[in-house]
N, C-alpha and C positions, 0 to 999 in steps of 0.2 A: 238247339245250339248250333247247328250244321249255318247255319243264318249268318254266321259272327262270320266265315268263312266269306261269302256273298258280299255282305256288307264292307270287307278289307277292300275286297275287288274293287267297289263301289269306292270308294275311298280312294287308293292306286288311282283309279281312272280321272276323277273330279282332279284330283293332282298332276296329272301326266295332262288334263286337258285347260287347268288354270293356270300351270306354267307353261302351257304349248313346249312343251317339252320332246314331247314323241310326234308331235306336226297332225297331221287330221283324225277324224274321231275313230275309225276306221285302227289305224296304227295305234294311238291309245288304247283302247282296248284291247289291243293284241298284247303290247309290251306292258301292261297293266297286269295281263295276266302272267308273264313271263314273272314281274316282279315280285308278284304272288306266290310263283312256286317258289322262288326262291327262300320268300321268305318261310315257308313250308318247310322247304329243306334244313334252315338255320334252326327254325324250331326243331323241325326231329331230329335233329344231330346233339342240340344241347337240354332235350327232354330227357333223351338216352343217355345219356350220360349219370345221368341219378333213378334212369329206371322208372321215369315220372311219365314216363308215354301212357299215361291214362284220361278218362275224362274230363276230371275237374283239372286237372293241371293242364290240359290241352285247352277247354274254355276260357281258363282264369290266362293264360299266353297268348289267345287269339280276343281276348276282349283286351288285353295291355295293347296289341297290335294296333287295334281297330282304334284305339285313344290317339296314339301315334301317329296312325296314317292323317286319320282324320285331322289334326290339328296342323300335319304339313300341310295339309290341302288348302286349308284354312289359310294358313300363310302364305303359302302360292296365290290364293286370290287376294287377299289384303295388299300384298305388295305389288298387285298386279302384273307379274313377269311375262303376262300372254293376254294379247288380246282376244281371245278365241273365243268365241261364242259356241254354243251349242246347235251349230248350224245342220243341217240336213248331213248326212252319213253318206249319201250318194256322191259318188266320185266325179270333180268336175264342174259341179255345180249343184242347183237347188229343186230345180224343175225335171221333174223324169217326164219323157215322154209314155203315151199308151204301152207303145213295146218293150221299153225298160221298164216299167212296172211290172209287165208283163214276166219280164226276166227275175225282178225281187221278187212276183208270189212266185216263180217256180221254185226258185231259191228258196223262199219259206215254207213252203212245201216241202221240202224233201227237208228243213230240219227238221221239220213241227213231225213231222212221220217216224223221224230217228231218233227223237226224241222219246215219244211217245213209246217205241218196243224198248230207246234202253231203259228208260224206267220200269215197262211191265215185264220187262226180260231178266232173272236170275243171272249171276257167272257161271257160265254151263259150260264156257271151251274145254278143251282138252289142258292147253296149259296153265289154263284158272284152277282146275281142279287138282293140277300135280304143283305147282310151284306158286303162279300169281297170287293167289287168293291165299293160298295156304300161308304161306309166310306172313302174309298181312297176322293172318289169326295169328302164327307163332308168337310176330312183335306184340300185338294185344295180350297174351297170356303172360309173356316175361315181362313185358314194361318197358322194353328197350329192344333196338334194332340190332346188337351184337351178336354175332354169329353163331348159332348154334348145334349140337349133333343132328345130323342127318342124312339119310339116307338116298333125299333127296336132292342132291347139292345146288343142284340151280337156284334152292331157295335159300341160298346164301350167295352165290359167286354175282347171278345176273343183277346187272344193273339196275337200282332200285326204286327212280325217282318217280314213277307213275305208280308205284305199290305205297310210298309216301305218300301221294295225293287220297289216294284211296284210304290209306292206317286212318286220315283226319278224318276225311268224311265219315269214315265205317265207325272210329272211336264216339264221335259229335252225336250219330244218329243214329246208332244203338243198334243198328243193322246194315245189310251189304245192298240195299234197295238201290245205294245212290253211288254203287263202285262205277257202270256204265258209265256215268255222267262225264269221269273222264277224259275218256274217248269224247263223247260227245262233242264237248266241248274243245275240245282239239278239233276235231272237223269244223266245228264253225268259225273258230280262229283262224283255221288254215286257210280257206276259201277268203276270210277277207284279205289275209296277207296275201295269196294267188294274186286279188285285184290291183293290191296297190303293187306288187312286184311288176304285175303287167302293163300298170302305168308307168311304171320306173323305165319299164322297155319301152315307152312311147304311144301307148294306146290311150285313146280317149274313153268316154267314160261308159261310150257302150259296150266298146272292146274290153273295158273291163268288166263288164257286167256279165256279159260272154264267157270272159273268161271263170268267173266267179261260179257259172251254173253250171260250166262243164268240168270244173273241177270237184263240184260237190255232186255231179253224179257219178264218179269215179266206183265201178263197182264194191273194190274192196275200201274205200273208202266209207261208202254205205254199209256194209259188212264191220264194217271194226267201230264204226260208230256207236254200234250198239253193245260192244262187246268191252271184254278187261285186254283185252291184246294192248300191245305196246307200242305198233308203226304208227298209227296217228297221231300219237301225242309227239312221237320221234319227230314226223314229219312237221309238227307245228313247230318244234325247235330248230331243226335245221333251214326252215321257210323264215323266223326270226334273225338266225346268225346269216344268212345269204344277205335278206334284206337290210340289214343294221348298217352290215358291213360295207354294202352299193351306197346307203347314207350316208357312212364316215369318209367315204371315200368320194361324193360328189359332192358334198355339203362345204368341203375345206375348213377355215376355222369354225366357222356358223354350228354349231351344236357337237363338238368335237366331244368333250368327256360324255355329254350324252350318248352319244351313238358306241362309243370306246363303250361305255359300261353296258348297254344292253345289247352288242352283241358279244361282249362277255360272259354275260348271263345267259343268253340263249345258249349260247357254245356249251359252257357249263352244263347246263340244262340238259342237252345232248346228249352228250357223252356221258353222264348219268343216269339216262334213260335206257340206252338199248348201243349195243357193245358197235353196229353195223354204221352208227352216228361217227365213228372212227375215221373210215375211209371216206364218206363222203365228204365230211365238214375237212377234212385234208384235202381230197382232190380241190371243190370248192371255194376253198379257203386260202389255200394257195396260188390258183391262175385269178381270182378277184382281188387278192394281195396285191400279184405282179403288176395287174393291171394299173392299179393304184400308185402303186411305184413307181410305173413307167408314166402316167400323167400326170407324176407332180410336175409344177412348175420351176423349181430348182432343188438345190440339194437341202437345204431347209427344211423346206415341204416335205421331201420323200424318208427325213430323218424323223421328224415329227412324226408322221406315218408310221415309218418304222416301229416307233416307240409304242404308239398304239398299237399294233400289233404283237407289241412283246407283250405288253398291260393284258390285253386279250387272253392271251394262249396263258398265259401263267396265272388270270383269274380263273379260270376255267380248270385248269387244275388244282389250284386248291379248292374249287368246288367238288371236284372228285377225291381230293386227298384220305380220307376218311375211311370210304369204300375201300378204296384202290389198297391203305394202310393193312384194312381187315381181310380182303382175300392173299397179301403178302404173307399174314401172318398164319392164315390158314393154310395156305395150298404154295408157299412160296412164289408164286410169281403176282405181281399187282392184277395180271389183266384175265387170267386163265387158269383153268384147273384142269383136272385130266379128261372132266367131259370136253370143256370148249377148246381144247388143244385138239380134237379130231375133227372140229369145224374149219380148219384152215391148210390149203392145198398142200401138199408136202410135194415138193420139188418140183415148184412153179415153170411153166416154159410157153415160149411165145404162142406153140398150137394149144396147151391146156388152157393158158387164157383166151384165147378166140374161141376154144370150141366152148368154156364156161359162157361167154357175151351171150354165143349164139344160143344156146341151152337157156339161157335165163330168159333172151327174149323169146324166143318160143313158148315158154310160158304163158305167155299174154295171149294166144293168136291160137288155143283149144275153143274146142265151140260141141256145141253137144252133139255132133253128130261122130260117131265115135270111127266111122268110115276113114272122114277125114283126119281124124285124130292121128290115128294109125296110119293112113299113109304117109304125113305130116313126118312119123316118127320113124317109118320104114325111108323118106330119104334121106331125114337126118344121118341114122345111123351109115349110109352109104357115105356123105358127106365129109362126116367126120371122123368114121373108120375109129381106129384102139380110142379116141377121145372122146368116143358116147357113151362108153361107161368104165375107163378105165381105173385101174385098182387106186386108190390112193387121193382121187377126182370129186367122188361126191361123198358127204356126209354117210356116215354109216354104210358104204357103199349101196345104198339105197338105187335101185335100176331107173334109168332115164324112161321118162313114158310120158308120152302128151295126153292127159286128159283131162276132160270138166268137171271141176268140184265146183258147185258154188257152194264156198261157204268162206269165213273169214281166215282160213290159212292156204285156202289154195287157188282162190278167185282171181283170175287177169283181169286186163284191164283191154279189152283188146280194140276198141273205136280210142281211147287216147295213141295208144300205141302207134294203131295207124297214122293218126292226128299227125305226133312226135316224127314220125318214118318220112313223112311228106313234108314238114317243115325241112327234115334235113335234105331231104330232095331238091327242096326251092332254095335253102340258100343261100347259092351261085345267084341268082336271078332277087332277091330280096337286097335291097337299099340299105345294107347294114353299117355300108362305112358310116353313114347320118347318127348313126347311133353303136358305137362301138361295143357300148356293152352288151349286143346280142352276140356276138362274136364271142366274148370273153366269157360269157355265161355257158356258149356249146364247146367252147375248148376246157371248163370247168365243169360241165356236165361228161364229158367223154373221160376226163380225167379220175373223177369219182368212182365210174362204171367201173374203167379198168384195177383202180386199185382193187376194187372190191371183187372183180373177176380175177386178179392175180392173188389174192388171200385169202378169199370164203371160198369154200367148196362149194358147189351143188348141191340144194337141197330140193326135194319137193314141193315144198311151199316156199321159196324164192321170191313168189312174186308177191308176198306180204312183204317181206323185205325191201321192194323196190318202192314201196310207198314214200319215203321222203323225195327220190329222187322223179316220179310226177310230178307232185305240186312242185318242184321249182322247172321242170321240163315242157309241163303246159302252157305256163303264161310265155315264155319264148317262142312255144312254137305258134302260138298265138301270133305274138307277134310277128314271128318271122314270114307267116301267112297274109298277116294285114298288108306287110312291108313289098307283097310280091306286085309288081305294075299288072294289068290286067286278069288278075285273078278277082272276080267278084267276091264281096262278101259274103255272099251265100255260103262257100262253099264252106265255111267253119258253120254257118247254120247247118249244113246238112252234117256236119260233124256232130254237132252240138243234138240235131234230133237224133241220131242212131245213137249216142250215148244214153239218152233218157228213154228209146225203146229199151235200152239193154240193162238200164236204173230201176227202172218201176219191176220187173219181179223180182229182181233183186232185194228190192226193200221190200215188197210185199212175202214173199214166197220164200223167204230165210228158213231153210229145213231147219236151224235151230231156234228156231224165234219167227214163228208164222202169223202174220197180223193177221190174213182174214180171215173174219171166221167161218168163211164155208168151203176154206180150204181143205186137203183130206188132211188126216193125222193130225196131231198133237198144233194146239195153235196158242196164244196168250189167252186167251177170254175161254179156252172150256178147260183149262190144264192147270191143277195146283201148284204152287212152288216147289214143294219139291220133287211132281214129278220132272218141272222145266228144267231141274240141275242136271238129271239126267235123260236130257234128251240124247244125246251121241250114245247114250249106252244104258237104254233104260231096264234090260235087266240086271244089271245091277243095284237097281235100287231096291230091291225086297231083300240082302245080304247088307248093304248099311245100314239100313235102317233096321235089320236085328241085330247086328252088332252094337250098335249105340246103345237099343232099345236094354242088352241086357246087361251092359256098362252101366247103367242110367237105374237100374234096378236092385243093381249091385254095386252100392256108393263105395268108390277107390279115390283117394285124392288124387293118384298117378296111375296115369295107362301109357304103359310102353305100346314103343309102334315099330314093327319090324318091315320094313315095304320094300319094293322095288322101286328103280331109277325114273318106272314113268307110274306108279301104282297112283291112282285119286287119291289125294289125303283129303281134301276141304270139306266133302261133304260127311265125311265123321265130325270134325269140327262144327260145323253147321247142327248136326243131329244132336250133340254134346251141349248144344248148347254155348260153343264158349271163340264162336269166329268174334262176335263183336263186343264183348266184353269179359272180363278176366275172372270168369266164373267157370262150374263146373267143374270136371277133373282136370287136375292136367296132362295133356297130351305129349309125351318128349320121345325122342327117336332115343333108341338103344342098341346096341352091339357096337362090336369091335370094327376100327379102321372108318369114323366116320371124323369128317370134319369136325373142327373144333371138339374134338374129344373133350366127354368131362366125365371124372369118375362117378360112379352111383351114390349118392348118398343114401345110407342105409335108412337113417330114417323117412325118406322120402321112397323109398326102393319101389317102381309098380307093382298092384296089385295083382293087377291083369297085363294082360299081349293081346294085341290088334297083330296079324301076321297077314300079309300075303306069299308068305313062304311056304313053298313043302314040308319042308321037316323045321323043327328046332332042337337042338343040344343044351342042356341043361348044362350048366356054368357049375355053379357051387348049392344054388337052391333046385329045386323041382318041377316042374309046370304040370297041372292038368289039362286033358283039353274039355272046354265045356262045348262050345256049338262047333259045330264043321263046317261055314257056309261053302258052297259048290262052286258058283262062279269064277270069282277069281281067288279060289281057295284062302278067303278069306276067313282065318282060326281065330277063337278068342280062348286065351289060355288064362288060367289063374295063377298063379305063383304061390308055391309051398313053400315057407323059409325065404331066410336073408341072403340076399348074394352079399360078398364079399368085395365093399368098396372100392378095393384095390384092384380088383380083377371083371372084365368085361362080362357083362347080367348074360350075354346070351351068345352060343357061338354058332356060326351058320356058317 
């Protein structure tokens, strides 16, 4: 059934490429898929609404779709609105030479690899296992995406449109095998929008090909490819809304509600995915506006413009309106709750945002040798004195430290970075008035940086976060490298090869997801599913797996769950039986002071407690404890007697 999915795609694209709508095949494709999620989103907003987010009603919606698409498409070509042929994909032209081929298999290469681990790869992150995935299960269990008790709240507040993607496929396919895909596919989206953005700056079709391989070897790029994380789908939406918007705004009348509507959708898109699409698609959004306003040609032009940009910004919220409505009514505010309210600096000032810039790019520029890590971070601290770690500055006050994780929350990026450092070095010396929108692109890239260094705190994994603002950073500096007079070529070659030294172990040698197999430790080809969920914490898994085991043995329609803010929930779900379909017990968070409260229904009252708590207080009924597990003092309690509807099952 996952198929009917593919085939919309397929449908979108033939449409977007029969009316030449979105202009070459490349660009189709991308806003074909944009169209896609969107229509995903429509669907789960009015699936939930009747509690219908199940499979046949999700098949029986996405086979009405696929009739729909299909027969616009149809009528795009009958009326023939586009002459476009299904010409070669290669930018430029039809003939690749030896070395631009040479550049497509590197390129297919590193998908056909990332591919390959996220399908054989489980959701194993840290925040797949506390919030991403879980929720997915929650919505699969109720039938609808409304807000529910938890303990957990991020599986309510955060932004949910890549957990969307994921509810269909995981609903379609009867399991979580094809959550990766994703990401995936956001990486391969992103890379071709890199090329054509980097044609948009004036590069010919090598230079985009360039730019195309060195943007898909982007470490943490490779890293999320494979994973449920959420910066790569982010960054394909904000790589959508950059580029739509250099269309609407270079195109003039020539495809005006076109481009008005798909970077509306993207924007949308955005801002529904991941809360850090905020600042950037404002910094961004705003100096490529100005820009556009300033070259219109009279005041006509720049009102028409204008209007577009209202159409914009106001589709794009009611693409959030929904979300936005249900964490108002949970937590009072649209955008925050009392977790994401310590994500943002409290009394911002000109040295806390320089020393945040500097801190986050430092991120990028750890390397394993932990010598220099640490001296790295002994001169910062001289540098920046009360601002390397001061109170109120970084998340959770969490200590500033320079070091090398590789893995997809804390991996740099550090040959682009370099890349980025040396474009702005050159340019003074780069020919940019010929093409003004390099200009306008690093006064909208600097402006993005700083909002989001005057608002987010510092976190340790910061540099997943920065992932949107590479892919729109590289094809610039690209260019702004091609644009320099006697600067040979090469030297983004030599760019281009230190990045894929720094690419291939990355993709091979993922400590959570290890392709070869004769690497040490736990790898895809000798390691069961479930012990791949818990790779980051694999003793853990002989305490889920008797917990479920004795859930499972001892049939309750309902198991209360008492956890912590970062406790795993998934992989009980998983063990239960009941992430990809609404079977099993049901699993519902319990006690006092959670979001969206709802009282116990006595007939439904758990039978049992799943606890990562120390103690529990008996409410109005009893608890036994039957297992103890060790670990993370994970208890499974039985429940004597009814609790009293009216009064919270459990007080901690």
């Amino acid at each position: 059934m996952v198929l009917l999915i593919l085939t919309c795609w397929i449908s979108l694209y033939l449409a977007f490429r029969w009316s030449n709508a979105a202009g070459p095949i490349r660009s189709s494709i991308a806003f074909s898929l944009v169209t896609l999620c969107v229509l995903t989103w429509a669907l789960t907003e009015i699936l939930s609404l009747f509690h219908w987010l199940n499979r046949p009603a999700l098949a029986t919606a996405w086979l009405i779709l696929n009739m729909i698409v299909w027969m616009a498409a149809i009528t795009a070509r009958r009326k023939g609105l586009g002459t476009a042929s299904l010409q070669s994909s290669a930018p430029g032209g039809t003939t690749l030479s030896r070395a631009e081929w040479g550049l497509v298999a590197i390129w297919l290469s590193l998908a056909f690899l990332t591919l390959l681990v996220a399908v054989l790869r489980p959701p194993n992150t840290w925040d797949s296992m506390t919030y991403h995935m879980a929720r997915v299960a929650t919505w699969i269990q109720n039938g609808s995406i409304a807000f529910f008790p938890s303990h957990i709240e991020r599986q309510n507040h955060s932004m949910p449109m890549a957990e969307f993607l994921i509810l269909h496929l995981q609903l379609l396919s009867g399991s979580d095998r094809l959550a990766n895909l994703v990401q995936w596919v956001a990486y391969v989206s992103s890379v071709l929008l890199s090329s054509l953005l980097a044609g948009r700056l004036g590069l010919g079709r090598k230079g985009q090909l360039l730019t195309a391989v060195f943007c898909a070897s982007m470490p943490m790029a490779i890293f999320q490819a494979t994973s449920t994380q959420t910066d790569l789908i982010t960054s394909f939406f904000v790589l959508g809304f950059v580029y739509s918007l250099i269309r609407l705004i270079d195109n003039g009348r020539s495809g005006r509600v076109t481009w008005t509507l798909l970077s509306m959708a993207s924007l949308g898109m955005a801002l529904l995915t991941k809360g850090t699409a905020y600042p950037y698609c404002a910094g961004l959004g705003v100096v490529i506006g100005c820009y556009g306003l300033a070259k219109g040609s009279d005041s006509a032009v720049r009102v028409r413009l204008l209007t577009c940009f209202m159409v914009i910004t106001a589709g794009a919220l009611v693409i959030n309106f929904a979300h936005l409505a249900r964490n108002q009514a949970a937590y009072g505010h649209p955008f925050s709750s009392s977790v994401t309210q310590s994500q943002f600096v409290s009394g911002p000032t000109a040295s806390s945002v320089s020393a945040n810039l500097v801190k986050n790019s430092v991120l990028h520029l750890a390397t394993p040798s932990t010598e220099f890590n640490a001296a790295m971070d002994s001169f910062l601290k001289r540098l920046l004195g009360d601002e390397h770690s001061g109170p109120g500055r970084h998340y959770n006050d969490a200590p500033f430290q320079v070091r090398f994780v590789p893995s997809e929350d804390y991996m740099g990026n550090p040959v682009h970075f370099l890349a980025i450092a040396l474009a702005i070095v050159l340019l003074p010396l780069a020919r940019a008035r010929r093409n003004p929108m390099i200009l306008t692109l690093f006064a909208a890239l600097l402006l993005a940086a700083f909002i989001s260094a005057y608002l987010i705190r510092w976190q340790p994994w910061a540099s997943r976060l920065h992932l949107p603002l590479f892919f729109v950073a590289v094809p610039w500096a690209a260019a702004v490298i091609a644009k320099v007079p006697r600067v040979d070529r090469k030297l983004f070659l030599v760019f281009m090869t230190a990045a894929l030294v720094v690419a291939l172990p990355t993709l091979l040698l993922n400590p959570h997801a290890r392709l070869l197999p004769f690497s040490p430790g736990s790898h895809l080809w000798n390691t069961d599913r479930d012990h791949l969920y818990f790779v980051m914490r694999s003793d853990l898994l002989p305490d889920y797996r008797r917990a479920t085991d004795f859930i499972l043995d001892h049939p309750s329609d309902t198991v209360g769950l008492i956890l912590g803010q970062d406790t795993w929930e998934y992989p009980l779900r998983v063990f239960a039986g009941n992430h990809a379909k609404a079977n099993g017990p049901h699993l519902i968070h319990i006690g006092p002071g959670l979001a969206s409260q709802q009282p116990v229904n006595p007939g439904s009252a758990p039978g049992y407690i799943i606890t990562s708590l120390d103690e529990l207080k008996p409410c109005t009924g009893h608890l036994r404890l039957e297992i103890a597990l060790d670990q993370l003092l994970l208890d499974v309690y039985k429940v004597n007697g009814q609790c009293d509807s009216a009064e919270p099952m459990i007080e901690y």
